[in-house]
C-alpha positions in Angstrom: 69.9 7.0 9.5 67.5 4.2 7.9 64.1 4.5 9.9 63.3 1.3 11.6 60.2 -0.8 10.6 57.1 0.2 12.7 56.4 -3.9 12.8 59.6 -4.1 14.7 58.8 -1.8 17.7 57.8 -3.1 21.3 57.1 -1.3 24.3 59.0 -3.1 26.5 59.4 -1.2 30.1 62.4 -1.9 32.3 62.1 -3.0 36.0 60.8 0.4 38.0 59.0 1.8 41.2 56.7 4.8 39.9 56.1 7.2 42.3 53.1 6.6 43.6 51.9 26.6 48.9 52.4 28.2 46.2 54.8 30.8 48.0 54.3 34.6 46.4 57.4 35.8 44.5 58.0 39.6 46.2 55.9 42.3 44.2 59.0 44.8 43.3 61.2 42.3 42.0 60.4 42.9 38.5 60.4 46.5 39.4 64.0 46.3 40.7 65.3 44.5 37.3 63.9 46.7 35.3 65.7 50.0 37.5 69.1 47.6 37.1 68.6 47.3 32.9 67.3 50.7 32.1 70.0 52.4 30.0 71.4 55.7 32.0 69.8 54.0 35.5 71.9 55.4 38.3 74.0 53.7 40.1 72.6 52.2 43.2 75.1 52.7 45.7 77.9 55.3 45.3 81.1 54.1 47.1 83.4 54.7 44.3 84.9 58.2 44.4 86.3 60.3 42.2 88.5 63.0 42.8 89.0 64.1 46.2 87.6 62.0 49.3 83.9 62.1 49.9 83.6 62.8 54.2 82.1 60.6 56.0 78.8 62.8 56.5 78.9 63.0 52.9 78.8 59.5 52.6 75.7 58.9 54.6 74.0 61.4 52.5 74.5 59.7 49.5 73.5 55.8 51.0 70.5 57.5 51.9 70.0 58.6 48.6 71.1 56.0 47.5 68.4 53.3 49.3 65.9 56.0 48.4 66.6 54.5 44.7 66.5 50.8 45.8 63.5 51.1 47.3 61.7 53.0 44.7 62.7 50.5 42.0 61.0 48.1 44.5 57.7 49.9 45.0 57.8 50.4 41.1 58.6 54.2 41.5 62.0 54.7 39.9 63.7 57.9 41.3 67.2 59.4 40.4 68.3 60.9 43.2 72.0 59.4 42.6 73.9 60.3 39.0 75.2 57.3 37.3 78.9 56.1 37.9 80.5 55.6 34.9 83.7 54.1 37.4 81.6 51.9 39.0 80.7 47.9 38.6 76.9 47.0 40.5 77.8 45.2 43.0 75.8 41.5 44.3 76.5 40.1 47.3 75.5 36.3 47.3 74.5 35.2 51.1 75.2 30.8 50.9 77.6 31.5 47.7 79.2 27.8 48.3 75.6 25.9 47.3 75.0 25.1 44.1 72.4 27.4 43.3 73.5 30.3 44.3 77.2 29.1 42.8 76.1 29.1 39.5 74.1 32.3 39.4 77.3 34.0 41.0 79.1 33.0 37.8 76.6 34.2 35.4 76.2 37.6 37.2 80.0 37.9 37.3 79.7 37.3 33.3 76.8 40.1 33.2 79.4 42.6 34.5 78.5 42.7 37.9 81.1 42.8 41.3 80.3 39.6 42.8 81.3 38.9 46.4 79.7 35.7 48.9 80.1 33.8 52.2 79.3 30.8 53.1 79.6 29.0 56.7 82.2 26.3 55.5 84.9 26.1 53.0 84.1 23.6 50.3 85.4 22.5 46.7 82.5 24.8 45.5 83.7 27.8 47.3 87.5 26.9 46.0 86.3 27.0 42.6 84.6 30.8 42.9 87.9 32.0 44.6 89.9 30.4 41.8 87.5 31.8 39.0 87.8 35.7 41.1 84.9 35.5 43.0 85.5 36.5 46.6 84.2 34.2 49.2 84.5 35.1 53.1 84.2 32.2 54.8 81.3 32.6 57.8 78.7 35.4 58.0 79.8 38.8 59.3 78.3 42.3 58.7 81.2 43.0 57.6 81.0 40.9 54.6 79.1 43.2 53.2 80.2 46.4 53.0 83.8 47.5 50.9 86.2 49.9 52.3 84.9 53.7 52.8 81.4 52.3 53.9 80.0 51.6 50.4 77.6 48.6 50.0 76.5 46.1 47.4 73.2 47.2 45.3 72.0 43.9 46.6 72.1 40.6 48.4 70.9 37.8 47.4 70.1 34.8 49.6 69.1 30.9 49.7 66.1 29.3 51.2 68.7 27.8 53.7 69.4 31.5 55.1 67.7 32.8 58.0 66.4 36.4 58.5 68.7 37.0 61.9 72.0 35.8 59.6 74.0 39.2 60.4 75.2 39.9 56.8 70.6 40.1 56.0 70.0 41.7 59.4 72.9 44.3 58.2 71.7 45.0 54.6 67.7 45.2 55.7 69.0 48.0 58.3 71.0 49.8 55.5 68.5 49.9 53.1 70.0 46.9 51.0 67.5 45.0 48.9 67.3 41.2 50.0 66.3 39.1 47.6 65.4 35.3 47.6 67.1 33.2 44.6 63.9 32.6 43.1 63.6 36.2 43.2 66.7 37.1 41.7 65.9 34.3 39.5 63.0 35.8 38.0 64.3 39.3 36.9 67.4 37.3 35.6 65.4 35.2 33.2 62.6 37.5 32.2 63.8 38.1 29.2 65.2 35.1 28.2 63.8 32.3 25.9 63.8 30.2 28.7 63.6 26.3 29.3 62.5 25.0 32.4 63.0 22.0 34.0 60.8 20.6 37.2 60.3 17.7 38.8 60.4 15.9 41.9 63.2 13.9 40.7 65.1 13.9 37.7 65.6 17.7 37.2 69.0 18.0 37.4 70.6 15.5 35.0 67.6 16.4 32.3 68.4 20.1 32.5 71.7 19.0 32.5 71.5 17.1 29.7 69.0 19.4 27.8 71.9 22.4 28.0 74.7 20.2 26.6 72.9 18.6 23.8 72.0 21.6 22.5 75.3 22.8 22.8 76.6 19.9 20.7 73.7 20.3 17.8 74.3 24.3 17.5 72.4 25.8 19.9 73.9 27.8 22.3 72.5 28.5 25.5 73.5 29.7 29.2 72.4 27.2 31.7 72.2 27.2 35.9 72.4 23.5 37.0 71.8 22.2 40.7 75.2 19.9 40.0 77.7 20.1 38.5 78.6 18.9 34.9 81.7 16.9 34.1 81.3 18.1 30.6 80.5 21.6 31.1 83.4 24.4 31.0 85.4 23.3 34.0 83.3 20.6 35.1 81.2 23.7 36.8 77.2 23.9 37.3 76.7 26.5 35.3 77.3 27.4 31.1 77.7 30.9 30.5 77.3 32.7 26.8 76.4 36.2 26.8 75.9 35.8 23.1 72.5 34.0 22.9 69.3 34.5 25.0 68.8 31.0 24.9 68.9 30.3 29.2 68.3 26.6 30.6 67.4 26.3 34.0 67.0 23.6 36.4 63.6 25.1 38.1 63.1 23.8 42.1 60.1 23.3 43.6 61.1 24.1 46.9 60.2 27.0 49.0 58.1 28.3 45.3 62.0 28.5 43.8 60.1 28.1 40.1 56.9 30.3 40.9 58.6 33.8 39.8 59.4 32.1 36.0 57.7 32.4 32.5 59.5 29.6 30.5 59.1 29.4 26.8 59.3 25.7 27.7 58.4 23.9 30.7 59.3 20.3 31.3 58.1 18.6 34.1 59.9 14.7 35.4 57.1 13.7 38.0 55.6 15.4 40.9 55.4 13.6 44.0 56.1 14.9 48.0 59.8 15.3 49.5 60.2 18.3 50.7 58.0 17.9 53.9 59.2 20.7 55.7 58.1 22.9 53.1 54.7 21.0 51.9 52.4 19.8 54.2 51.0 16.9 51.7 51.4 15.4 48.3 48.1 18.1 47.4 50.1 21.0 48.2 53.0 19.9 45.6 50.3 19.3 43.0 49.2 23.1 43.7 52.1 24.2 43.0 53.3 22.4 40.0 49.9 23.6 39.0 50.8 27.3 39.5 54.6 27.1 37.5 52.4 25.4 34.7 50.1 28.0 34.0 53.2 30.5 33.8 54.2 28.8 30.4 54.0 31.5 27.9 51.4 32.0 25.3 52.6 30.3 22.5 55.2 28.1 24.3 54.8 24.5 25.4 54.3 22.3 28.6 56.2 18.7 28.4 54.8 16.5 31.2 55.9 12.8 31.7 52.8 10.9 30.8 54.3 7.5 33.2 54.0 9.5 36.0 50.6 10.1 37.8 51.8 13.1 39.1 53.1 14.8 35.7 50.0 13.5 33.7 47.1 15.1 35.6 48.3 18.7 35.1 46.9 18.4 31.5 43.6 17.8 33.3 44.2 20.7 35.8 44.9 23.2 33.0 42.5 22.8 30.4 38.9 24.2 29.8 36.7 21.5 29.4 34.4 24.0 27.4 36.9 25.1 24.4 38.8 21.6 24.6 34.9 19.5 23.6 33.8 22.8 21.5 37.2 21.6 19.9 36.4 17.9 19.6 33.0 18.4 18.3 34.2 20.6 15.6 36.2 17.7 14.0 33.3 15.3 12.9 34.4 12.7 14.2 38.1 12.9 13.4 40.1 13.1 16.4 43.5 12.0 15.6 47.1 12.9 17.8 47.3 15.9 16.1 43.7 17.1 16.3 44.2 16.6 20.1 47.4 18.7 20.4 45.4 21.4 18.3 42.5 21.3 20.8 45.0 21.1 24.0 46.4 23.9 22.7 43.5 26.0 22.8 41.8 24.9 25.3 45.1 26.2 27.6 45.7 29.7 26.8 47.5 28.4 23.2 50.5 26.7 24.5 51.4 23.3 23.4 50.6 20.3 26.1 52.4 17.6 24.9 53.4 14.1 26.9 56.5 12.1 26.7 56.8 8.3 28.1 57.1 4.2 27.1 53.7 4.5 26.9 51.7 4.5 23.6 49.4 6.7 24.3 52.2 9.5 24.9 52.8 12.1 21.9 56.5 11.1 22.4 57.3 7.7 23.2 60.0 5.6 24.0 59.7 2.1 22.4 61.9 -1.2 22.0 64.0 -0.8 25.0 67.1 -2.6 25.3 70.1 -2.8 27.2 73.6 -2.3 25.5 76.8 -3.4 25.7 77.7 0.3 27.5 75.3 -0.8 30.0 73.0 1.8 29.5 70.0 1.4 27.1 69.0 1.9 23.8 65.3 2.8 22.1 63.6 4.1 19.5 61.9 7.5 19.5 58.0 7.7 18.1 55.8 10.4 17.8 52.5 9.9 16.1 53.3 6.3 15.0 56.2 7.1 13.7 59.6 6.3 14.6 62.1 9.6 14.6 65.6 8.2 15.8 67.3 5.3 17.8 69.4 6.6 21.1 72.2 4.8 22.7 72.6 5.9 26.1 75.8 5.1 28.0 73.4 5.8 31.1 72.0 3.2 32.4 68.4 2.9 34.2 65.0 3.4 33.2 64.5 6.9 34.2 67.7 8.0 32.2 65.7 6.8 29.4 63.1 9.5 30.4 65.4 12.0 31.4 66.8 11.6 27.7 63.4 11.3 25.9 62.1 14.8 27.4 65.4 16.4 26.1 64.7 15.2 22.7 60.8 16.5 23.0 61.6 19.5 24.3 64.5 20.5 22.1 62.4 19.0 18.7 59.4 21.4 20.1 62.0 24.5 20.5 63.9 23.8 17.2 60.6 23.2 15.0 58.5 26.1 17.6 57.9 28.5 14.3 54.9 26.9 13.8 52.0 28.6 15.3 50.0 26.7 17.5 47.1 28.9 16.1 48.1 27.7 12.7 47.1 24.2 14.0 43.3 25.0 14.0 40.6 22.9 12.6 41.3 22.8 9.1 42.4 21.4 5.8 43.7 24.5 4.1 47.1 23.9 2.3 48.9 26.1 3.8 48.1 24.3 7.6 48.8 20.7 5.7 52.4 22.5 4.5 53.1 23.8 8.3 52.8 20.6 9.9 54.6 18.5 7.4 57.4 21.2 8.0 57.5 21.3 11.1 57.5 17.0 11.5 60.5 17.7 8.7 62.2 19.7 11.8 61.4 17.8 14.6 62.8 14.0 13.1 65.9 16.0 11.7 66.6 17.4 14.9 65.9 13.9 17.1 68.1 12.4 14.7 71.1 15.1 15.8 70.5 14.5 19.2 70.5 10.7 18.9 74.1 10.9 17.8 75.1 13.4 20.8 73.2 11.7 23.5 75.5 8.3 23.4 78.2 10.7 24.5 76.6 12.6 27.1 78.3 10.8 30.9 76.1 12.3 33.4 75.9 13.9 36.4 78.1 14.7 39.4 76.4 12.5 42.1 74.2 10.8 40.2 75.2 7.4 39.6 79.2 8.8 39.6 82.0 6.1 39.6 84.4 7.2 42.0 87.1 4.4 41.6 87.5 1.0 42.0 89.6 -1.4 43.1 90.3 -5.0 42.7 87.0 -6.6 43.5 85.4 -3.7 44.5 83.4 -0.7 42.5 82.4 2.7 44.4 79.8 4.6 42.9 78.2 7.9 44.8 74.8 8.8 44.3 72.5 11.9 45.7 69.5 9.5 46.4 67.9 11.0 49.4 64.0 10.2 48.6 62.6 6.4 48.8 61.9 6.8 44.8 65.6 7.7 44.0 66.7 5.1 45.6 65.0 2.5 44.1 65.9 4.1 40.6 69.5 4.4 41.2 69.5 0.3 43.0 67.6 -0.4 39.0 70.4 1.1 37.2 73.1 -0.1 39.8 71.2 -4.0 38.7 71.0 -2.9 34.7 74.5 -2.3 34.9 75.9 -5.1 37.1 73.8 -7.6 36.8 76.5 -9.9 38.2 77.7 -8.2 41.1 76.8 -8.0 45.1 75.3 -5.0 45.3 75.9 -2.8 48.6 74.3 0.0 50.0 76.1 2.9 52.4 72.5 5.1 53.3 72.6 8.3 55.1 69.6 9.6 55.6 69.1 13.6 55.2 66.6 15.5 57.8 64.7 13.9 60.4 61.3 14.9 58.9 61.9 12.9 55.8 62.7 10.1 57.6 60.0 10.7 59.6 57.3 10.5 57.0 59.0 8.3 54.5 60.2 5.8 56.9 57.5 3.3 55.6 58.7 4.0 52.1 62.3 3.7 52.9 61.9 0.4 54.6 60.8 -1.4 51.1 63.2 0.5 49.1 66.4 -1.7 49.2 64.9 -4.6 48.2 67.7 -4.7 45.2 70.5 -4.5 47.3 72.0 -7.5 49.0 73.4 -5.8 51.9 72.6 -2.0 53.5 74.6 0.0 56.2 72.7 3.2 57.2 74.6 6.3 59.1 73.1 8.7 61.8 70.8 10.9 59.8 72.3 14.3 58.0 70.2 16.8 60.2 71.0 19.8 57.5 68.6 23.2 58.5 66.8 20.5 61.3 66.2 19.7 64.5 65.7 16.4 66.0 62.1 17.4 67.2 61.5 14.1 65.7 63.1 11.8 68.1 64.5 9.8 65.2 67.6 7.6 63.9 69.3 5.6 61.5 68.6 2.9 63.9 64.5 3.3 63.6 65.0 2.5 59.4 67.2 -0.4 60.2 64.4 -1.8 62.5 62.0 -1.4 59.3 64.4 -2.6 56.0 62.8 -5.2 54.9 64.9 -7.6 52.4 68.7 -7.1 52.4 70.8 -7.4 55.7 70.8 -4.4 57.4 73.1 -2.5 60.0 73.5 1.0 61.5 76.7 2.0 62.0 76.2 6.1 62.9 79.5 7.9 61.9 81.5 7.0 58.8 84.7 6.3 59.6 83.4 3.1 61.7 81.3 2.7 58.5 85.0 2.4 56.6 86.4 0.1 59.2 83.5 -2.1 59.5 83.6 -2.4 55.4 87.3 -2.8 54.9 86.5 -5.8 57.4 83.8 -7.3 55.1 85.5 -7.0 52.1 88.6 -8.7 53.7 86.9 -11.1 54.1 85.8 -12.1 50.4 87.7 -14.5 48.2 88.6 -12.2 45.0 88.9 -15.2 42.9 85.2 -17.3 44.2 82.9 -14.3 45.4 81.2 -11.8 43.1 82.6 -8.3 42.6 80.5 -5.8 44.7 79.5 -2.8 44.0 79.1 -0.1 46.7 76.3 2.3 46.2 77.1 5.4 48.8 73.7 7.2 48.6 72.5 10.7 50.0 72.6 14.2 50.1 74.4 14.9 52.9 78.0 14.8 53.6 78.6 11.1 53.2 79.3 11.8 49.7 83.1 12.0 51.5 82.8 8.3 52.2 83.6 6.7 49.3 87.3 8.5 48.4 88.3 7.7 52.4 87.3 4.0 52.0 88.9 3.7 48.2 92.5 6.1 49.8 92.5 3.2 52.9 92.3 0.4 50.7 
């Protein structure tokens, strides 16, 4: 592909809103992983028989001896009081199987060889899809759930954040001796020895890991990835690509309850920081802290992507570096402090991992440049690093922070693709051998933007994240898991980008009373795009309404668009197969309905398409 002319780049940003406790991972998690891969471990818990029938004395013997191991590998004292099985699978039990994080590391473990059983308190599609893939699911939470026939139990149980500590099947396994492990936990040992790429963010994390996995994928690189959605164009649509062959792992890393604070990623990419979760952080300083923390866990050697348009993202480079090595650094060069000086001094001034920034604007070491939108209706740009253009992407996706999402996957995977070059090897210098490393390594990081470029046009998206869900004459549904004032102002930008010529409407549920609560201010200024906005009761999720809140209280507050609340959905569906009766198909715009949350109104927009 013919580079384009540096006299013919702009920096011309679309329409966008910018957005404006650390929690200890448990001590013997690391312990218990390395008990589970040391060759000739015992098994943990010996259910299986062989031979004649063990009695049921004899069986409490051996689950005595049997936690004995569990909890040594915990406390870092490995003991073998229980011979290895040959006969016998270890056996997981996931607690909250049917969400999609623990969904997808269900699958992977199931790939490692384990026995995998879950529950969840609902049936869902999720659920369906473990149980059709030979995952067993019980459907509510019973002691039972987690013990086999004869008394044997699982080696351990693995739960979400969502899961309370007087859930039966937890209160069962912490009497028996069971090991109960958070996700982030599990999620730690599983990854330890990975070359692992992280993705963070506030927003944004699940279609750029997402994307991150699949592109690599399609240039050669193969990688297992766990995704908090799932992925059209993944192996049967699922959240989750599994490949025991390479250690390669991408994983969609979560800030809540300290999900990402148990990781060491190789790389570490991080969208924008910025409060939501305010049942777990107490203000926007506490989600700075511990961004902070997963930072500093990059690996020696590795890199740190942060978005340099967000506030948020941009000020960790500040937080991690030492002033004193990064000016010893500066002061060394005479004078001559160009982009790649910088990256040298960054570099050492952080414990020698790359810091590196990606954004549309110049003064990012990646940057997105000439934006425009395409006859897709997504946009198209030109990557530049260092004043120097490295491919032109087409997405199909359309909205500014797609453009983003797509320019930290090419940073990130150029970084990882061309990372054989030392960061030490950048020091001060003018020796040849530095010049040849860097020119190398440039070599490596346009070649591989230039791959990507020609995989990225294809790459659809995200379940729920700007998903068309049909359509009918007049009328286009699209569902969206906005839940957070920012997101839906990003997916009403790409909604306009896209259909510039239509009505656009708005079906809002919001999810938990404290985020409506705190945001509400937010939320009221957020719709401005939209022409017209229907909000349901709010999705109360793991909450009470100790807030004394409703839909009603944000319709009060929407400023712009007409605005109604209508609490359940089917009178949602009636009142909108009324409105659009009304339209004249041949003199009114087309509209398009945005359904937008996290909750269940994602059910919405099938029901109003099937009654149409």
């Amino acid at each position: 592909m013919a580079a384009p002319s540096l006299s013919h780049l702009g920096s011309v940003k679309a329409r966008w809103a910018s957005p404006s406790a650390s929690r200890p991972i448990a001590r013997g998690c690391a312990a218990f992983w390395r008990c589970r891969s040391r060759p000739g471990a015992p098994s943990t818990h010996s259910g299986a028989r062989s031979g004649s029938a063990i009695g049921a004395a004899g069986q409490q013997v051996q689950r005595s001896a049997t936690r004995s191991v569990i909890v040594g590998c915990l406390d870092s004292q490995f003991k073998e009081e229980v011979p290895a099985s040959a006969d016998r699978k270890r056996w997981v039990h996931f607690v909250g199987v049917g969400g999609v994080g623990l969904s997808a590391l269900a699958r992977v473990a199931k790939s490692d060889g384990w026995k995998v059983t879950g529950s969840d308190i609902a049936e869902s599609s999720m659920v369906q899809d473990l149980v059709a893939e030979g995952i067993p699911v019980s459907i509510g939470h019973d002691e039972s759930n987690v013990q086999a026939a004869g008394g044997e139990l699982p080696d351990v149980v693995v739960v979400t954040s969502a899961v309370k500590s007087s859930n039966p099947e937890v209160d069962f396994a912490k009497r028996e001796g069971v090991p109960v492990l958070k996700r982030s936990e599990w999620l730690a040992g599983l990854t330890q020895n990975k070359e692992l790429l992280a993705v963070a963010g506030t927003h944004g994390k699940t279609t750029t890991s997402a994307m991150l996995a699949w592109c690599l994928c399609e240039i050669g690189y193969d990688v297992t990835a766990v995704i908090g959605g799932k992925v059209p164009q993944f192996p049967d649509g699922s959240n989750a690509i599994i490949n025991a062959a390479t250690n390669r792992f991408v994983l969609e890393a979560d800030e809540y309850d300290g999900a990402f604070l148990g990781l060491r990623p190789k790389v570490a990419v991080i969208t924008n920081i910025e409060l939501d979760h305010v049942d777990m952080f107490s203000d926007e300083g506490e989600v700075r802290d511990s961004f902070t923390s997963f930072a500093s866990q990059v690996q020696e050697g590795g890199c740190l992507l942060l978005c340099g348009d967000d506030p948020g993202s941009a000020a960790l480079k500040d937080a991690l570096i030492d002033p004193a090595k990064y000016n010893a650094m500066k002061v060394a060069t005479g004078g001559t402090f160009d982009a790649k000086m910088q990256r040298a001094a960054l570099a050492e001034a952080t414990g020698y991992r790359r810091v590196e920034t990606y954004g549309t604007t110049p003064s990012c070491d990646w940057c997105a440049m000439s934006l425009n939108p395409n006859p897709q209706g997504g946009t198209d740009f030109v990557v530049v690093r260092d004043g120097q253009p490295l491919a032109r992407v087409s997405l199909q996706m359309p909205g500014y922070h797609n453009v983003l999402n797509s320019l930290a996957v090419i940073a990130s995977s150029c970084i990882l693709v061309a990372g054989s070059t030392s960061v030490r090897l950048k020091a001060l210098g003018t020796g040849e051998e530095v010049e040849e490393a860097i020119a190398a390594e440039e070599n490596a990081m346009k070649e591989t933007a230039q791959k990507l470029a020609n995989v990225l046009c294809n790459f659809s998206g995200v379940s729920r994240r700007f998903e068309k869900v049909g359509q009918r004459p007049g009328l286009f549904v699209f569902d969206d898991y906005a839940h957070h004032p920012s997101e839906v102002r990003a997916t009403l930008q790409a909604a306009r980008q896209r259909f510039d010529y239509a009505d656009i409407w708005v079906v809002f549920q919001p999810h938990t009373y404290s985020r409506l609560t705190h945001f509400l201010d937010d939320f009221a200024s957020a719709f401005i795009g939209a022409e017209r906005v229907i909000v349901s009761e709010v999705f109360a999720a793991r909450e009470r309404n100790t807030c004394g809140i409703s839909g009603q209280d944000l319709v009060d507050e929407i400023t712009g668009p007409v605005a109604m609340y209508i609490p359940d959905q089917q009178s949602i569906i009636t009142r909108l197969k009324f409105e659009l009766g009304m339209r004249d198909q041949e003199e009114d715009s087309p509209v398009v309905l945005l359904v937008l949350g996290a909750g269940d109104i994602t059910k919405l927009g099938p029901a109003l398409l099937d009654s149409l």
